[in-house]
C-alpha positions as CSV (number, residue, x, y, z in Angstrom):
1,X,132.1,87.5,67.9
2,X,130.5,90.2,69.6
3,X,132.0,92.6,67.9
4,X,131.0,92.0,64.4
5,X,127.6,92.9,65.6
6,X,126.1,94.7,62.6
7,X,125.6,98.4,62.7
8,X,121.6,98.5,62.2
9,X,120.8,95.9,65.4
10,X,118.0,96.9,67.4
11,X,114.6,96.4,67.1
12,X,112.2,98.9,69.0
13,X,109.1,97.8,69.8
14,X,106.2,99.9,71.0
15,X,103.1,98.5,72.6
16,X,100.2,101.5,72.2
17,X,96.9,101.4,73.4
18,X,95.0,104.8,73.2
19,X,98.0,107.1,73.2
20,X,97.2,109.5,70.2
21,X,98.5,112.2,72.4
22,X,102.0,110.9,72.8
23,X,102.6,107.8,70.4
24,X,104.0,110.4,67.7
25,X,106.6,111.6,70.1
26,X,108.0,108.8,71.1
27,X,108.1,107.2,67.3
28,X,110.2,110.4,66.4
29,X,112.4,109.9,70.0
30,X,112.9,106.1,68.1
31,X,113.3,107.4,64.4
32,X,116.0,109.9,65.6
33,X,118.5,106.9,67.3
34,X,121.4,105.1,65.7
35,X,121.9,101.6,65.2
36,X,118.0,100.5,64.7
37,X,117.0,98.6,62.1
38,X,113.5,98.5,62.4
39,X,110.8,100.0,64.2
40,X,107.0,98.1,65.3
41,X,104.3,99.9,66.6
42,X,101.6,97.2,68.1
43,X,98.6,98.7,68.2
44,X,96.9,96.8,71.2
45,X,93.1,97.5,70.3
46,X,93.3,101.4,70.7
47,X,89.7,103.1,69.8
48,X,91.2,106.8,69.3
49,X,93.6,107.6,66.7
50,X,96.6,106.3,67.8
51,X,97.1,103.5,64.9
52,X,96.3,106.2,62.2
53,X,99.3,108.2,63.3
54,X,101.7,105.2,63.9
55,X,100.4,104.3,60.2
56,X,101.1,107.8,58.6
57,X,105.1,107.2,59.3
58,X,104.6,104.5,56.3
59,X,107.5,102.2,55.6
60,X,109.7,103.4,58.3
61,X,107.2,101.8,61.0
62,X,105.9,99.0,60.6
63,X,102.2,98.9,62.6
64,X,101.0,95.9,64.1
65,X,96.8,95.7,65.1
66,X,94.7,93.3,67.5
67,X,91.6,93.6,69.8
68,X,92.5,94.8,73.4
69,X,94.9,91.7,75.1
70,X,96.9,93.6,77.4
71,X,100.7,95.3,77.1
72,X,102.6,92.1,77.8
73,X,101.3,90.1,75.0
74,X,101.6,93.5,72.4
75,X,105.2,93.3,73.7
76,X,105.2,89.6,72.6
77,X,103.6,90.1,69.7
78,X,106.6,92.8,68.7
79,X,109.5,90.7,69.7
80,X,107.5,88.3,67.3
81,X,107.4,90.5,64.3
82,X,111.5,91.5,64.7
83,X,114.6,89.7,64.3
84,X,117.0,92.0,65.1
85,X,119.5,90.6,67.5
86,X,119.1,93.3,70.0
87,X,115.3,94.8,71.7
88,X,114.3,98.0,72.6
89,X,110.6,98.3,74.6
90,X,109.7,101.8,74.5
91,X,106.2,102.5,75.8
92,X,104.2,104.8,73.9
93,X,103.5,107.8,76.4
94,X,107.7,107.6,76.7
95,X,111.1,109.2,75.2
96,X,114.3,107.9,74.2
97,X,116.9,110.7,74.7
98,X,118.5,111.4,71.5
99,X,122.1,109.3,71.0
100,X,121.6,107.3,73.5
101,X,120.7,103.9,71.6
102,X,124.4,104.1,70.3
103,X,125.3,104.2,73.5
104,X,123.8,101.3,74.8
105,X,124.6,99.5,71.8
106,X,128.4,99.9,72.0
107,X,128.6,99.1,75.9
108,X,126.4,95.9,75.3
109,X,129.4,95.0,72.8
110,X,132.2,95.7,74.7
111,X,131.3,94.5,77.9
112,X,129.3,91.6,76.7
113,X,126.3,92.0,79.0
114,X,122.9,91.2,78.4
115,X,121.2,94.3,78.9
116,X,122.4,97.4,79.5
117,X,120.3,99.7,82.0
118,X,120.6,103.8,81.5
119,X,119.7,106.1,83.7
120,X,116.1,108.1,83.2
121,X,114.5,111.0,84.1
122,X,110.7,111.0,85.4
123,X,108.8,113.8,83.8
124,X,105.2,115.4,83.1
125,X,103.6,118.0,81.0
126,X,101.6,120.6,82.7
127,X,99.8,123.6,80.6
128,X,102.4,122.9,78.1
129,X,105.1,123.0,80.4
130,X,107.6,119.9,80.4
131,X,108.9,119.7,83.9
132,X,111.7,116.8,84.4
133,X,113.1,115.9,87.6
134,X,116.6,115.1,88.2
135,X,118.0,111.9,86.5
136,X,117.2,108.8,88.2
137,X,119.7,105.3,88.9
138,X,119.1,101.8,88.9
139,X,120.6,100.3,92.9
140,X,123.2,98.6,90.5
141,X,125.0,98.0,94.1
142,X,122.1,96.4,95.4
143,X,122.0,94.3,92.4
144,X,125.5,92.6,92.4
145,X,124.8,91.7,96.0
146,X,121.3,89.0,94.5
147,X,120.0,89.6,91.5
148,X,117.0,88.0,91.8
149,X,116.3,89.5,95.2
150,X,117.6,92.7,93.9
151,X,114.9,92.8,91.1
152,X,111.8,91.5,92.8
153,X,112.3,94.0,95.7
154,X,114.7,96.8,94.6
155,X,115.9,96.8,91.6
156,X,114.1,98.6,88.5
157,X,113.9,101.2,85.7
158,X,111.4,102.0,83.2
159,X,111.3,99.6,79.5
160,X,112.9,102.9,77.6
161,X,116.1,102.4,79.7
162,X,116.6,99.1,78.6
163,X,118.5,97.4,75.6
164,X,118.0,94.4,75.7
165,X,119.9,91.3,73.7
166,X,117.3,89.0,72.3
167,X,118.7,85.8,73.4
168,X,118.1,87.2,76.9
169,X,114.5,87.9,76.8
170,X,114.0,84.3,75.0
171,X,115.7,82.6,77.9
172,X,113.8,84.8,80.8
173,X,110.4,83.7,78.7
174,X,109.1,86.4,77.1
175,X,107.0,88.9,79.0
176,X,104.1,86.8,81.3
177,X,100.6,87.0,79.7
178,X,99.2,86.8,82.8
179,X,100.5,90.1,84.1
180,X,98.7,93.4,83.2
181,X,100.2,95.3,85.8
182,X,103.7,95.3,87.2
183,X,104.5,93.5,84.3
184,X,108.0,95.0,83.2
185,X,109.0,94.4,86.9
186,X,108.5,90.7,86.8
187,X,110.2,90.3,83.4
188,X,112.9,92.0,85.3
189,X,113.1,89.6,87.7
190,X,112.6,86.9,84.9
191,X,115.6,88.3,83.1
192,X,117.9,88.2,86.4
193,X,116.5,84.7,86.9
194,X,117.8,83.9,83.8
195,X,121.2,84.9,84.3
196,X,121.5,87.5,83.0
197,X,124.4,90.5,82.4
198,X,124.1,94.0,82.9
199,X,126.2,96.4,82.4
200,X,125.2,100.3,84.0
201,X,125.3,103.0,81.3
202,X,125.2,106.0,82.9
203,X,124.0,108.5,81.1
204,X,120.3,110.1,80.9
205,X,118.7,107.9,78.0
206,X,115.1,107.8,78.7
207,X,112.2,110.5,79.5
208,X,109.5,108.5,81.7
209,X,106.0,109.9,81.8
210,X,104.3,110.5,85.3
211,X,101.0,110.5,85.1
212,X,97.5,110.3,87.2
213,X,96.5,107.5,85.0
214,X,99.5,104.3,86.1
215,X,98.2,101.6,87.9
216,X,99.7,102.5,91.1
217,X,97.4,105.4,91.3
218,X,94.6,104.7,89.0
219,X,93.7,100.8,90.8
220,X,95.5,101.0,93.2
221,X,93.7,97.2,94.5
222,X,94.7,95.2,91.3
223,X,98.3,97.1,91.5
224,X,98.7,96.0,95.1
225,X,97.5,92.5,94.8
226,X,99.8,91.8,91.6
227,X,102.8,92.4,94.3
228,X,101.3,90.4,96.6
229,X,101.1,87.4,94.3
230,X,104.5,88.2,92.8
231,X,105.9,88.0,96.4
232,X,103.9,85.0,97.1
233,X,105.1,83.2,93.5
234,X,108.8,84.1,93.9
235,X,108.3,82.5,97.5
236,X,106.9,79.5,96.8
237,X,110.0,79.2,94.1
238,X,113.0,79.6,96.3
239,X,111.5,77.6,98.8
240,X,111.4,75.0,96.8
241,X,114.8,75.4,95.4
242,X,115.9,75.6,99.4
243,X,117.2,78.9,98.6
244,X,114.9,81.2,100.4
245,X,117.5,83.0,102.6
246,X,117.0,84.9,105.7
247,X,118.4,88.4,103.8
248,X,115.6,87.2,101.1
249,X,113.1,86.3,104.1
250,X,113.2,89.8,105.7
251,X,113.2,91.8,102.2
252,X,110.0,90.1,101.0
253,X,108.8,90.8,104.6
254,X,109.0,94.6,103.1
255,X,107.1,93.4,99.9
256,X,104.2,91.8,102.3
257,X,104.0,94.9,104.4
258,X,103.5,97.3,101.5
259,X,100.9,95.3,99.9
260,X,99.1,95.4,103.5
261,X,99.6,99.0,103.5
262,X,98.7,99.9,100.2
263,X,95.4,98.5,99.7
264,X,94.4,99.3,103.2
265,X,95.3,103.0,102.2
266,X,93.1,102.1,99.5
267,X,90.2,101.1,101.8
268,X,89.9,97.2,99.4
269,X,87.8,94.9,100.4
270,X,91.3,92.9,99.3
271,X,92.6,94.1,102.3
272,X,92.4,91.1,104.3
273,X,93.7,88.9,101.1
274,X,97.3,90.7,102.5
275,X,97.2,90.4,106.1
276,X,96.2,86.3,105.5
277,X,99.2,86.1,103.3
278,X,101.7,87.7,105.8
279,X,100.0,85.6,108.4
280,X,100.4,82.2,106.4
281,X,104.0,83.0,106.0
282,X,105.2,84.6,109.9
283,X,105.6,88.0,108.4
284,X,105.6,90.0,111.1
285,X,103.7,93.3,110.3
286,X,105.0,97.1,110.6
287,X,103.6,98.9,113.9
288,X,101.5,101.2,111.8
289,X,99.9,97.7,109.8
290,X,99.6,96.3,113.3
291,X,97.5,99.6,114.4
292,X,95.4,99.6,111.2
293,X,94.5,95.6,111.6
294,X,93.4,96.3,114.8
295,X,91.6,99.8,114.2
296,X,89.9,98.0,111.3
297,X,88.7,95.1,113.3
298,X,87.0,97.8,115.9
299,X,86.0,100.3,113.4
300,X,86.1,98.9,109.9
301,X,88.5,100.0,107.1
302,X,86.7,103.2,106.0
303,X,86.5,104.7,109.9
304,X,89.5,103.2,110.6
305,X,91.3,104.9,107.3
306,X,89.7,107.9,107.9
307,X,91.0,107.9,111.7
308,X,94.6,107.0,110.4
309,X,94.7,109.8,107.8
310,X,93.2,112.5,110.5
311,X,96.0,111.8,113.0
312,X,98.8,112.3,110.1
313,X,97.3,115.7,109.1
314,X,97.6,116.4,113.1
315,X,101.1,115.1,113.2
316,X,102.0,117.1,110.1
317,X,100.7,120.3,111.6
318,X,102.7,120.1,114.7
319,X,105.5,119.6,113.1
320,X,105.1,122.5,111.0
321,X,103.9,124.8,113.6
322,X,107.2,126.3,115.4
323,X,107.2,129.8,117.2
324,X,104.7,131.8,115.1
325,X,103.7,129.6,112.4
326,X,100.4,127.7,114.1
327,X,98.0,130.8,114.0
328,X,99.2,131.3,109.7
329,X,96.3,130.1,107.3
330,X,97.8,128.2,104.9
């Protein structure tokens, strides 16, 4: 029965790679919680110090080591090393708010979900300064409505807000190999496939580091292209399962546009890789994709980007420049 779950139940798994500057915080957010009855650090080929420190906890964490194979399979590699009949993924530049594991636990129990999703808080540190921003929610309205649709287009919240029951992430597969970016988004999606249960617990329970260095921001091309190929997988899968809706037609539509957008913001030569794709399936593009297709076939992306980005400065201005404000320097 679900509720002789055993106190010490969840197994926390960290996948690290280079994080010597926050790995120690977030063992210490994990060694503070309730109910956990063990703790893995898998140290995924780091070259700084970040093993050493998960190391110098000693028997209260136990520290996994590999060459360089990419977060999902460190992930693997944790749920591999734990038995525990509930999972915790906790990244290693992230927090988990103290008492909120117990939380989780006992709404996993009593409602009988699968996972249960907290609420988080994005933060970042500047010149010692933590600055958090509000708590953020899960669309948990959005999700009743399709789950799957729901988590490939709308539905998501960082690994630390997460509990996870075991059984669940067997079923949904594991985390995908192949994915080294957006790859806690399509496990999401995996997980919904699967069937799963959640349950909203809302309460703050995770910090989640903003930083210049995510994917989104850092490679933006490889970033952009994973979501195209997502889009294009998940596709290809209800399709053939004669279950590709029009609601789920016209939200992957959105998915389509935004890869468009994004790596044409990004002036890729992957650029066209998106528009083919949209093409191939009768998305029809945004106006302001439609402009930049055409301003890039006349122009090419970095004149017509540059072009693009001039006239929102402009229209940015004017909008800003009431009665006595368009002579101010600013």
């Amino acid at each position: 029965m679900e509720a002789q779950q055993p106190r010490r139940s969840v197994a926390i798994v960290i996948p690290c790679f280079n994080s010597e500057a926050t790995i120690g915080e977030a063992i210490d957010s994990a060694l503070l919680q309730d109910r956990v009855a063990e703790i893995v650090v898998v140290d995924d080929g780091s070259t700084d110090g970040s093993a050493a420190i998960a190391s110098g906890y000693g028997d209260r964490v136990r520290v996994l080591t590999g060459a360089n194979a990419g977060v999902s399979i460190a992930r693997n590699r944790g749920i591999d090393a734990t038995t525990a009949p509930l999972i915790q993924f906790l990244d290693a530049d992230d927090i988990l708010k103290p008492g909120t594991m117990a939380l989780r636990v006992d709404a996993l129990v009593s409602s009988g979900a699968d996972a249960v999703v907290t609420d988080w808080q994005q933060f970042r540190d500047e010149g010692g300064v933590r600055v958090a921003e509000p708590p953020r929610s899960a669309p948990f309205d959005d999700l009743a409505r399709d789950a799957e649709l729901s988590c490939m287009t709308r539905f998501w919240a960082p690994p630390a807000a997460i509990l996870y029951r075991r059984s669940i992430v067997e079923r949904a597969g594991r985390y995908r190999a192949d994915h080294k970016t957006l790859d806690d988004a399509r496990f999401l999606f995996d997980v919904a496939r699967a069937g799963a249960a959640f349950r909203h617990e809302a309460h703050p329970g995770a910090l989640y580091r903003v930083h210049a260095g995510s994917k989104s921001r850092s490679d933006p091309t490889a970033f952009w292209l994973t979501a195209l190929r997502k889009a294009v997988e998940v596709e290809a899968l209800w399709r053939s399962e004669g279950a590709f809706t029009d609601v789920r037609r016209e939200r992957l539509a959105d998915v389509y546009n935004g890869a468009a957008w994004g790596l044409f913001q990004a002036a890729s030569g992957e650029y066209p890789v998106a528009l083919r794709a949209a093409d191939g399936r009768g998305v029809r593009l945004t106006p302001k994709n439609r402009i930049a297709r055409t301003l890039v076939r006349v122009l090419g992306i970095d004149a017509a980007l540059g072009l693009t980005r001039v006239y929102a400065r402009s229209r940015r201005h004017l909008r800003g420049s009431g009665p006595g404000e368009g002579m101010s320097p600013r």
